[in-house]
C-alpha positions as CSV (number, residue, x, y, z in Angstrom):
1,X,4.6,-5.2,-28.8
2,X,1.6,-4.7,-31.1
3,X,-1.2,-6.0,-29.4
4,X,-3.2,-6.3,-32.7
5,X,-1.1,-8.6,-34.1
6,X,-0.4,-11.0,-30.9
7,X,-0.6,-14.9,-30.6
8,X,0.1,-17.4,-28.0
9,X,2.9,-19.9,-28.3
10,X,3.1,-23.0,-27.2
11,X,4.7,-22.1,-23.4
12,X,1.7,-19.6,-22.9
13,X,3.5,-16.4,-23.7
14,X,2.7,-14.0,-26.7
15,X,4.7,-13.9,-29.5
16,X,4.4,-11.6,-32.7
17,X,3.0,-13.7,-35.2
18,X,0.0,-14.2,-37.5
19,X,-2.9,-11.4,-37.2
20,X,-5.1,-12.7,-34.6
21,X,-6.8,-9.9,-32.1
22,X,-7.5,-12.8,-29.5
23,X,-6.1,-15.8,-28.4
24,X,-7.3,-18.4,-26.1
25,X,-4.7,-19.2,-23.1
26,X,-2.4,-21.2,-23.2
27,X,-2.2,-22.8,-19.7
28,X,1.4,-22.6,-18.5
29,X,3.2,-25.4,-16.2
30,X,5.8,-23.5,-14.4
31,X,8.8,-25.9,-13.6
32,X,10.3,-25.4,-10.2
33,X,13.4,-23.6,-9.9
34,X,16.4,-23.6,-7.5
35,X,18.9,-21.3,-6.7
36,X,19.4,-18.0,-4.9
37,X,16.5,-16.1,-6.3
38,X,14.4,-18.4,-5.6
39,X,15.6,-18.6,-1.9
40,X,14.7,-15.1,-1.7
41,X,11.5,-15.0,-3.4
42,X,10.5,-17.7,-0.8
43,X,11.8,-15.4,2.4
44,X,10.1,-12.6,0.7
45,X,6.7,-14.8,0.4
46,X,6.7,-16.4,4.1
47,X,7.9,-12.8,5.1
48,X,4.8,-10.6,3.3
49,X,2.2,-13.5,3.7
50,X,3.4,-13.3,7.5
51,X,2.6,-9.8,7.6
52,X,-0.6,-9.9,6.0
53,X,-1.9,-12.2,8.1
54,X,-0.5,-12.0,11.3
55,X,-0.7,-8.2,11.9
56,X,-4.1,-8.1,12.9
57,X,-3.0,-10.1,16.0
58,X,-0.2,-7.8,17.0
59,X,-1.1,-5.5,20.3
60,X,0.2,-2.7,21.2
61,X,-1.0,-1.2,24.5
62,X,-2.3,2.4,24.3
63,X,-4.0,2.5,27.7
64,X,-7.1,1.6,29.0
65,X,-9.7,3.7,27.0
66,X,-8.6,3.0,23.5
67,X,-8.3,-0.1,21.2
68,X,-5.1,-2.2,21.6
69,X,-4.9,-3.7,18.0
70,X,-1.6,-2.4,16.2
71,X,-2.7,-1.7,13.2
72,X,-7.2,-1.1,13.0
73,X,-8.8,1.0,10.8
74,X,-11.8,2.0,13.0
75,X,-14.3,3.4,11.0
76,X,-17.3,3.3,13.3
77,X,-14.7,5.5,15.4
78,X,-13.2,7.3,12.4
79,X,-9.7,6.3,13.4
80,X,-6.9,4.8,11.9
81,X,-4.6,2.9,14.4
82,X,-1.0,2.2,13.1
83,X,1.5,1.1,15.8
84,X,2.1,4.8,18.0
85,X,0.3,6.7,15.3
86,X,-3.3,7.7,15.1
87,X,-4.8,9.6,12.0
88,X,-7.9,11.4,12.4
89,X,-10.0,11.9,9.4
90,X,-8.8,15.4,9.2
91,X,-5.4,14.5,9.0
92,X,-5.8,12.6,6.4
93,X,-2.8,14.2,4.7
94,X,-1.1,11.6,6.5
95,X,-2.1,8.6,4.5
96,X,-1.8,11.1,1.3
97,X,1.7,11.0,2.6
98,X,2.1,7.9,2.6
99,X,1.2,7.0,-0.5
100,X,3.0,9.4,-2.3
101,X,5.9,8.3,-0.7
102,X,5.4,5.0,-1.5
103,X,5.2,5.4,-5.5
104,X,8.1,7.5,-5.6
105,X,10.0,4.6,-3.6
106,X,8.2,2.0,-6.7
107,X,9.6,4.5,-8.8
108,X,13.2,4.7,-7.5
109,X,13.4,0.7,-7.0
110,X,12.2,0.6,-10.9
111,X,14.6,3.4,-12.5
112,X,17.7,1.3,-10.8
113,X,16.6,-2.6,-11.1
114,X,13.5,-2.3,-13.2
115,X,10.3,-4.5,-12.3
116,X,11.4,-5.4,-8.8
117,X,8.2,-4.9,-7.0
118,X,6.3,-7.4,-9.9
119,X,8.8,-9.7,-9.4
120,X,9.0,-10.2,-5.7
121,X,6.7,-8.3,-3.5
122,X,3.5,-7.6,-5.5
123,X,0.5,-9.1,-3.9
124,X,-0.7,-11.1,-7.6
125,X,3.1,-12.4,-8.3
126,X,3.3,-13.9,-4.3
127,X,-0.4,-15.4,-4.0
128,X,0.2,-16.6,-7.9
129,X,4.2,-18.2,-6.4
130,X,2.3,-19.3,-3.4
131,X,-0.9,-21.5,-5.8
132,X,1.8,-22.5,-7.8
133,X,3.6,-24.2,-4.7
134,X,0.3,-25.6,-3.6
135,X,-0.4,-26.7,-7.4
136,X,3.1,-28.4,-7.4
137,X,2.4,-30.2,-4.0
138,X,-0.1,-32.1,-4.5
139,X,0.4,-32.7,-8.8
140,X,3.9,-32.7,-9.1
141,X,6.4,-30.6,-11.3
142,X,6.1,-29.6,-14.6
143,X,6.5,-32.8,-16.7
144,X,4.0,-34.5,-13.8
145,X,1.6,-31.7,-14.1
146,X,1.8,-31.9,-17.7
147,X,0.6,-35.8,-17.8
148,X,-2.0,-35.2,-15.5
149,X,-3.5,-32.6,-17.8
150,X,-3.1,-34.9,-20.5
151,X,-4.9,-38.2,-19.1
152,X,-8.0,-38.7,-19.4
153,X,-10.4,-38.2,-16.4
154,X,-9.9,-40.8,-13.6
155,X,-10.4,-41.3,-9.9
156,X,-6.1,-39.5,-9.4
157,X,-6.4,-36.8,-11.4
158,X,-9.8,-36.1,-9.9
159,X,-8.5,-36.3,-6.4
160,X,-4.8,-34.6,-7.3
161,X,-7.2,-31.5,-8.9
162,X,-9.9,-31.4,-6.2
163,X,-8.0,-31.4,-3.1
164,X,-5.5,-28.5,-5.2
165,X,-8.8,-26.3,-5.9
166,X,-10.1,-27.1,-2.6
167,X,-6.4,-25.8,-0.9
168,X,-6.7,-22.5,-3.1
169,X,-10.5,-22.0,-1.8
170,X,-9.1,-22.2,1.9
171,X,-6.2,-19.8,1.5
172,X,-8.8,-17.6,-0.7
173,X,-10.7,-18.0,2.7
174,X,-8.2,-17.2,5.0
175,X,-6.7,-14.0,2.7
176,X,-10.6,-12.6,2.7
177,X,-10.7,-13.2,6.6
178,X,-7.6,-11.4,7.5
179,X,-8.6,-8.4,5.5
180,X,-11.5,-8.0,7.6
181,X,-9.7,-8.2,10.8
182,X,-7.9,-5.4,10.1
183,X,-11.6,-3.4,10.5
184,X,-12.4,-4.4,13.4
185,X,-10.9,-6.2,17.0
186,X,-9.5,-9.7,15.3
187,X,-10.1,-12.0,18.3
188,X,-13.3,-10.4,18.8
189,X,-14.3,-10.7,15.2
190,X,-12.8,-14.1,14.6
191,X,-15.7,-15.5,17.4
192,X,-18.3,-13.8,16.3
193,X,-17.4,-15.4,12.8
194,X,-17.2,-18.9,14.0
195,X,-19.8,-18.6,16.0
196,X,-22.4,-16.9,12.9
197,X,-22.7,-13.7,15.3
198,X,-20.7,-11.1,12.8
199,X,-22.2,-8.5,11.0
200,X,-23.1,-9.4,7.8
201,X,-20.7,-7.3,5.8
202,X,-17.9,-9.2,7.1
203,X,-19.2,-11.9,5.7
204,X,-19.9,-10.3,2.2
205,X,-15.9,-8.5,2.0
206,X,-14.6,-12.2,2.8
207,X,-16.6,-13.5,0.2
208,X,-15.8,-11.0,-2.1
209,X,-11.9,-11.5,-1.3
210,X,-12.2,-15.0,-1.2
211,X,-13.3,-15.4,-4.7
212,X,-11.1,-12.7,-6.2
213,X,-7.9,-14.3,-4.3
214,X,-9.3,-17.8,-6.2
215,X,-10.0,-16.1,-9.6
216,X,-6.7,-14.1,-9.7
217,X,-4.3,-16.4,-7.8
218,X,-5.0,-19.4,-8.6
219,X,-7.0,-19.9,-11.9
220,X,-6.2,-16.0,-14.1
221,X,-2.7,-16.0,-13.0
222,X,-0.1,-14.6,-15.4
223,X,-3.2,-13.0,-17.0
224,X,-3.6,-10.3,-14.8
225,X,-0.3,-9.2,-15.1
226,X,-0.6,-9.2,-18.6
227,X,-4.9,-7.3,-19.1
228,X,-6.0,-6.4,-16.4
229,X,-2.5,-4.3,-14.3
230,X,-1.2,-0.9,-16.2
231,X,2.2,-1.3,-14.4
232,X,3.9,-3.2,-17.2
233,X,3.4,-0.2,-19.4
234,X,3.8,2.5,-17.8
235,X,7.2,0.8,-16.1
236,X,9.0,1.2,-19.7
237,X,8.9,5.0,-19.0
238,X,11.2,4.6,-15.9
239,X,13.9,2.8,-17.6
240,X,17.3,4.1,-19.1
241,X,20.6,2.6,-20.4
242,X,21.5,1.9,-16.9
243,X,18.7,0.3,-15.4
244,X,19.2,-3.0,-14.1
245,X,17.3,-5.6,-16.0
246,X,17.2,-9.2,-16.2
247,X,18.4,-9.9,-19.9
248,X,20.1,-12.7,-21.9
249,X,23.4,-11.6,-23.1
250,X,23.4,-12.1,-27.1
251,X,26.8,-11.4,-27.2
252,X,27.7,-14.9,-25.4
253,X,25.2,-17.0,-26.2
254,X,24.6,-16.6,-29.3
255,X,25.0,-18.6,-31.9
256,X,23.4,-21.3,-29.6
257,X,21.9,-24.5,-30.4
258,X,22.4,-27.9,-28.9
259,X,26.0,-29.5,-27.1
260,X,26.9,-32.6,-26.9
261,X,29.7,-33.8,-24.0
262,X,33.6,-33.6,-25.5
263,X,32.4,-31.0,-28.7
264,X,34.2,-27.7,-28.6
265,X,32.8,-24.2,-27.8
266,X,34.5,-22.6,-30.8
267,X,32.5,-21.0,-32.8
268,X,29.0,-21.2,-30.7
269,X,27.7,-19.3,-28.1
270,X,27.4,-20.5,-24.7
271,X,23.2,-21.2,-25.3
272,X,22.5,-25.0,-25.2
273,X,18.9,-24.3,-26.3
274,X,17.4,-26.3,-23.5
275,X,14.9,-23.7,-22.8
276,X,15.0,-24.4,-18.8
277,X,14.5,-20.8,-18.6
278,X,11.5,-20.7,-20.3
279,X,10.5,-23.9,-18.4
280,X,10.7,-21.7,-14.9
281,X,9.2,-18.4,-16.3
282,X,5.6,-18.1,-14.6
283,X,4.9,-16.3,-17.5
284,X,5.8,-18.7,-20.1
285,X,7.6,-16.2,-22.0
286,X,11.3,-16.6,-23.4
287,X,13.7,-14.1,-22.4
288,X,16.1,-14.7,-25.5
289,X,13.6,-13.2,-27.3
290,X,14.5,-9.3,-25.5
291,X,12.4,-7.0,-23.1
292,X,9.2,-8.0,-23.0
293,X,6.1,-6.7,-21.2
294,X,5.3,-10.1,-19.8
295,X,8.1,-10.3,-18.2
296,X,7.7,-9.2,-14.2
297,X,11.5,-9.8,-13.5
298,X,11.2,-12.5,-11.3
299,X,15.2,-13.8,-11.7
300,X,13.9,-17.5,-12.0
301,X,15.9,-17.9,-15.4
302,X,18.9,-16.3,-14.1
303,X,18.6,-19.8,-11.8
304,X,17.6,-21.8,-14.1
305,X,20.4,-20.6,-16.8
306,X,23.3,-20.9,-14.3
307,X,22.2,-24.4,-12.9
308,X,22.6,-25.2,-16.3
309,X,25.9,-23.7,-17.2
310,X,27.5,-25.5,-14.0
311,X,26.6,-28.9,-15.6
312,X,27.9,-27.5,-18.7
313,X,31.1,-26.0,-17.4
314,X,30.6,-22.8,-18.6
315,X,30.3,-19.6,-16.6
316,X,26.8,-18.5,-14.8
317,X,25.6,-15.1,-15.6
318,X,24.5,-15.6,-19.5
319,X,21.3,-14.3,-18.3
320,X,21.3,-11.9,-15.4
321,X,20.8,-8.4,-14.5
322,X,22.4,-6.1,-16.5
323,X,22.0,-2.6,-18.6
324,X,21.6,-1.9,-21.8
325,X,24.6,-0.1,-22.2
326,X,26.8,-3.4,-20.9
327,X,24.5,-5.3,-23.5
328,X,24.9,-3.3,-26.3
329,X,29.1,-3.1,-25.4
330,X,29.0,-6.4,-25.6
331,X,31.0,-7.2,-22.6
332,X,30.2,-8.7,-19.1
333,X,32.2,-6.6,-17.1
334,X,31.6,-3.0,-18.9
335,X,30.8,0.6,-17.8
336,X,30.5,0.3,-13.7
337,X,27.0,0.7,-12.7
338,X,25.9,4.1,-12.7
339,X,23.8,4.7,-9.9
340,X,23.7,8.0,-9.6
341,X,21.6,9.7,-11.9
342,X,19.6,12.2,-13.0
343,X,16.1,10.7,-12.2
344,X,17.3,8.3,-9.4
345,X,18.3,11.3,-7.6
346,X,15.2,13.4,-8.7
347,X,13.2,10.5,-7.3
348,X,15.6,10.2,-3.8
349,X,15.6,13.9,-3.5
350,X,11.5,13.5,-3.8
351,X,11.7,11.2,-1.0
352,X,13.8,13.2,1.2
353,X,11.5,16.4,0.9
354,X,7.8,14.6,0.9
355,X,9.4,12.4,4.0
356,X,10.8,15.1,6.0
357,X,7.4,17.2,5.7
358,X,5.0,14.2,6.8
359,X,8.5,13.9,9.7
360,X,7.6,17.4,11.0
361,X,4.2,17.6,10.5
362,X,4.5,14.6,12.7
363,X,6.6,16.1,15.3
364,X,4.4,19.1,15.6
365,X,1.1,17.4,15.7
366,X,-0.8,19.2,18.4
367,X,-2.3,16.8,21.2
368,X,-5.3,19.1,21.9
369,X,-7.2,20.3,18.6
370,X,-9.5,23.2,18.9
371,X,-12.3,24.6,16.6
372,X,-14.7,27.4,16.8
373,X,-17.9,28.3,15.0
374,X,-19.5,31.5,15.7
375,X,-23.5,31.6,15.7
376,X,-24.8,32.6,12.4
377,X,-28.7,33.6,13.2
378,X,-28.1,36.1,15.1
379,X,-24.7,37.7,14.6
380,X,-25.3,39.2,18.3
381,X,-27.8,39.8,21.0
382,X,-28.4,43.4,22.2
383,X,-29.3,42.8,25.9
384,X,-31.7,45.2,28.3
385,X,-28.3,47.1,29.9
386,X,-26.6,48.1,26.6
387,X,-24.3,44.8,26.4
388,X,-23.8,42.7,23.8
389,X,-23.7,39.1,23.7
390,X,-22.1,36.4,20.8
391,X,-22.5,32.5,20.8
392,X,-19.8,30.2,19.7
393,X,-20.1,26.3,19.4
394,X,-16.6,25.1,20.7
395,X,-15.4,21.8,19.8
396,X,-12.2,20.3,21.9
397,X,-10.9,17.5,20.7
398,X,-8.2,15.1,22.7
399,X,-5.9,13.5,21.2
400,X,-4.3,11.5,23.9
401,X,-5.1,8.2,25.6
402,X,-6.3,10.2,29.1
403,X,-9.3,11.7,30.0
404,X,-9.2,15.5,30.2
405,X,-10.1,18.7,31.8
406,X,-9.9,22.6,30.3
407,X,-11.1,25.8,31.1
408,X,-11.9,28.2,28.1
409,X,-11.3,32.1,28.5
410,X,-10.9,34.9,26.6
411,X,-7.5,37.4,25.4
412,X,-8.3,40.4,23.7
413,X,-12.1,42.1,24.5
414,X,-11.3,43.7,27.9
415,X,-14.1,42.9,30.5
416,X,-15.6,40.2,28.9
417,X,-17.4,37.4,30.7
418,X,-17.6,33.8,29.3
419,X,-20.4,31.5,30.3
420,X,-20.2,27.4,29.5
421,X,-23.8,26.0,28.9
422,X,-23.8,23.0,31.0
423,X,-20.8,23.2,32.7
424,X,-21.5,26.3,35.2
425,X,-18.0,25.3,36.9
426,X,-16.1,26.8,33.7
427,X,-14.7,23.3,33.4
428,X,-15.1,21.1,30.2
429,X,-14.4,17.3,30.4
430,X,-13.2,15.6,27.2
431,X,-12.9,11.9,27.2
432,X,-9.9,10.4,25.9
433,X,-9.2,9.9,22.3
434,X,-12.4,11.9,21.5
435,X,-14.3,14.9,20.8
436,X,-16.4,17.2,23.1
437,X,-18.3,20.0,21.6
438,X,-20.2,23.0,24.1
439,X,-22.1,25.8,23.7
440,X,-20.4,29.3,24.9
441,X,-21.0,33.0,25.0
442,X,-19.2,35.7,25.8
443,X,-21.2,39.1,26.8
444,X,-19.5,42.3,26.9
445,X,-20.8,44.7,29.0
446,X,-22.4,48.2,28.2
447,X,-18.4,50.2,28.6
448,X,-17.0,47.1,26.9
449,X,-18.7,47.5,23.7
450,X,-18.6,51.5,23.9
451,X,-14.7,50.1,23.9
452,X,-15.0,48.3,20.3
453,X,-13.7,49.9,17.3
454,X,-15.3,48.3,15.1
455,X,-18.0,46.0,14.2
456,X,-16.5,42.8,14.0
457,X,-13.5,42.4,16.6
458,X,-10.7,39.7,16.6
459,X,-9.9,38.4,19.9
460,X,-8.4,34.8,20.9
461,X,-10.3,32.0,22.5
462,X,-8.1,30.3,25.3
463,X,-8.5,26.8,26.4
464,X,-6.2,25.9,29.3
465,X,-5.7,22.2,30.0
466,X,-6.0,22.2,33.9
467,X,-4.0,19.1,34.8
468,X,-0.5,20.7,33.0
469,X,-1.5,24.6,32.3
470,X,-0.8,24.0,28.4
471,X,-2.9,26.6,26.2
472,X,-4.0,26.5,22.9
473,X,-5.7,29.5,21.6
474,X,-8.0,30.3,18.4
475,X,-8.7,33.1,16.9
476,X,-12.3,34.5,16.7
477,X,-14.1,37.5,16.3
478,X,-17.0,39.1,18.8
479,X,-19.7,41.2,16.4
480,X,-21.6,43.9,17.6
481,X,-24.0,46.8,16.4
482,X,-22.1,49.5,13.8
483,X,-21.0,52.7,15.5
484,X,-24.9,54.7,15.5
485,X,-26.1,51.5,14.3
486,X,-29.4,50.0,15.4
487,X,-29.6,47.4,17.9
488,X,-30.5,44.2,16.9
C-alpha cells in the first residue's frame, strides 16, 4: 500500500484514496465477537497475562544459599535465574540462544499460517483485547459505545469513561509492577513498595511501564501496529502460495450485496454485505478488500462471517484461512496443504541445529569454572639460590548451590612448589554460587629451571575439588630468564 497516498475510512482503517500524507484517526468501536477464535484468543489472553504476572511468585527451591524465585534476573548478583538454569554473564550465549531460536520459531509459525503471533500472543494485540474487554464492560458494545461517544457530556458518560480510564491506569499499574518483580525477590519487593521503602528505580520503571501500557493499550491501540511495529512489513517476505492466511474467498462471495428471506442465491455470491466482519476487526479494516498490512490475523471475521452464514443458511468458511493457490483455483477444497516446504524446512532444520547446540552446550556446562592470569610486571622473580618464581591471580568460580573446597597443584614443571597467599593449608574455600579469586606462585628451584627448555613453558594448573576428587585443569605457562640470559 502506498503510504503517500493513504486516507482513513469511516471504520478507522486506511484505504487508497485521495492524496493525503496524514490523516487524523479514526476511532474504531470493535463489536464483540463469538465463536471459536475468539474462545481461543481468550484462553490465550488469561493464559499469557497469567504468566506474566504470576511468575514472579513461582519458587523453586535451589538450597539454602541462593535465591528461590523461579524466574529473577539478579543483576546486583549478575545472575539470571530461570527454573533449574542459571546464566552467568559469561554465558551469555545462552540467552543469544534463545533468542535466535525464538525468531526462527516467529518465522516458521509465519511461513505456514502467516501473522499468528500478531494475532494471538503479541503483548500490544492481548493488552489492546484485554482494554477493549474492559472498555466493553463498563460502556457497552459497539452500537452502545458508539452513542456514548456521540452524546453530549453528562454525569453517565462521564462516570462510564472515567471509571474505564481509571480501570486501564490500574492494570497499567499492575503490568509496570510485575515487570519489576522479576528484578528483584517479589514478596520482598511488593512490601517495600506498599510500604514506600523500595528503591527509587522501581518506582521510576513502574512508572515508565505504567504509562506506556496506558498509551499503547488502551488509548494508541491499532496504531501501533500500524507506525510504530516493523513486523507487518517485513512479515510479507515470509509468505508464499501456500501460507495460511485469513482471506475472503471472491470466488463465493462475490457478487454480493444485500438478501432478503425466500430470494434465491442464483446468480449472487454468498456476501450479504453486512460488514459484521468489519464490525469485529480491531483494526477497522475490511478484509474483502485483500491482504492488507493492517490486518494482524486475528480470525475475528472468520466468526463473525460464519455466525452470519448459519442465520443465512449458507455454508461457514467464506472467509477463513486459506492459500493463495486455493484462492486463485477458485475452489474450497483445492491443492492439499503443502506443508513441507522449502523454507518451512530451512527454518525447522534451523531450529533443530541452533537447539541441539544450546542442548549440548547445556549438557556439558562445567560446574566448577576456572581462570588464570599470569603477573604482568614482572614476568618472573630471580630469587637469591638460582630459582625462579611466577605469580598467577586464580579465580575459581562455583557453580553449584554448595559451599566448596579445592586444592590447586601443578602437572608439567617437575619439582615445582605452589604457595596460596592466605590460605597456607593449600585449601581454597569458594562459597556457593560465587566466585573466589587468590593470589598463587609457583617457584621452581635452581635444577628445575636448569630443566626448562625454553623461556616460556606450558604447564597445567590443577584444581582438585576435595569433597569428590573432580579436577579441572588450565593451561598456563611458567616464564623464566633466556638460556645465558640476564637475571631479572
Amino acid at each position: 500500500m502506498n503510504m503517500a497516498h493513504m486516507e482513513f475510512s469511516s471504520g478507522g482503517a486506511p484505504s487508497s484514496g485521495g492524496g493525503e500524507l496524514y490523516a487524523s484517526r479514526v476511532k474504531i468501536y470493535p463489536k464483540e465477537a463469538h465463536g471459536r477464535f475468539r474462545t481461543i484468543k481468550w484462553i490465550v489472553m488469561a493464559v499469557t497475562l497469567g504468566i506474566y504476572y504470576l511468575l514472579p511468585w513461582l519458587r523453586w527451591d535451589r538450597g539454602p544459599y541462593v535465591p528461590d524465585q523461579a524466574v529473577l534476573v539478579d543483576l546486583p548478583a549478575r545472575r539470571f535465574y530461570f527454573f533449574f538454569l542459571e546464566i552467568w554473564p559469561q554465558e551469555f550465549y545462552f540467552i543469544t540462544g534463545l533468542l535466535v531460536l525464538a525468531a526462527l520459531a516467529l518465522f516458521l509459525v509465519t511461513s505456514i499460517a502467516g501473522r499468528v503471533w500478531c494475532g494471538y500472543t503479541c503483548p500490544q494485540t492481548v493488552w489492546t483485547d484485554l482494554m477493549i474487554a474492559v472498555e466493553r464492560f463498563w460502556q457497552g458494545d459497539r452500537n452502545a459505545r458508539l452513542r456514548l461517544d456521540k452524546t453530549p457530556w453528562a454525569f453517565e458518560s462521564l462516570w462510564r469513561k472515567g471509571i474505564t480510564h481509571l480501570t486501564w491506569l490500574l492494570i497499567a499499574i499492575a503490568t509496570g509492577g510485575a515487570w519489576v518483580f522479576y528484578f528483584a525477590d517479589a514478596p520482598t519487593l511488593a512490601k517495600q513498595l506498599v510500604t514506600f521503602n523500595a528503591p527509587m528505580i522501581a518506582y521510576l520503571f513502574i512508572g515508565l511501564f505504567t504509562l506506556t501500557t496506558y498509551v499503547l493499550g488502551g488509548l494508541a491501540r491499532e496504531q501501533v501496529c500500524n507506525y510504530m511495529c516493523p513486523w507487518p512489513r517485513i512479515q510479507g517476505a515470509m509468505f508464499d502460495r501456500d501460507s495460511l492466511l485469513i482471506s475472503y474467498r471472491t470466488w463465493r462471495g462475490e457478487p454480493h450485496g444485500p438478501h432478503k428471506a425466500g430470494e434465491t442465491w442464483e446468480g449472487r455470491g454468498d456476501c450479504i454485505d453486512c460488514r459484521q466482519c468489519v464490525a469485529v476487526c480491531p483494526a477497522g479494516i475490511d478484509i474483502r478488500d485483500g491482504a492488507q498490512h493492517e490486518c494482524i490475523q486475528c480470525a475475528l471475521c472468520i466468526d463473525a462471517c460464519d455466525e452470519i452464514m448459519d442465520k443465512v443458511g449458507r455454508p461457514r468458511g467464506l472467509i477463513a484461512y486459506d492459500t493463495i493457490r486455493n484462492l486463485d483455483a477458485g475452489v474450497e477444497e483445492g491443492t492439499p496443504l503443502r506443508l513441507f516446504r522449502s523454507r518451512v524446512l530451512f527454518y525447522a532444520g534451523a531450529i533443530a541445529l541452533v537447539g541441539s547446540i544450546m542442548l549440548v552446550a547445556l549438557l556439558i556446562r562445567p560446574v566448577l569454572e576456572v581462570n588464570v592470569l599470569h603477573d604482568r610486571n614482572p614476568l618472573y622473580v630471580n630469587l637469591s639460590d638460582g630459582g625462579v618464581r611466577n605469580g598467577y591471580e586464580v579465580k575459581l568460580l562455583n557453580k553449584q548451590y554448595v559451599p566448596r573446597a579445592f586444592k590447586i597443584g601443578v602437572d608439567g614443571l617437575q619439582g615445582a612448589k605452589v604457595q596460596i597467599i592466605g590460605h597456607e593449608g593449600g585449601v581454597v574455600p569458594v562459597p556457593p554460587d560465587s566466585m573466589q579469586a587468590v593470589k598463587l606462585y609457583v617457584t621452581l628451584d635452581k635444577e628445575g629451571v636448569g630443566a626448562l627448555t625454553g623461556q616460556a613453558t606450558p604447564f597445567k594448573l590443577v584444581v582438585t575439588d576435595i569433597a569428590d576428587g573432580t579436577q579441572t585443569e588450565h593451561d598456563a605457562t611458567f616464564q623464566g630468564p633466556p638460556k645465558g640470559g640476564t637475571a631479572k
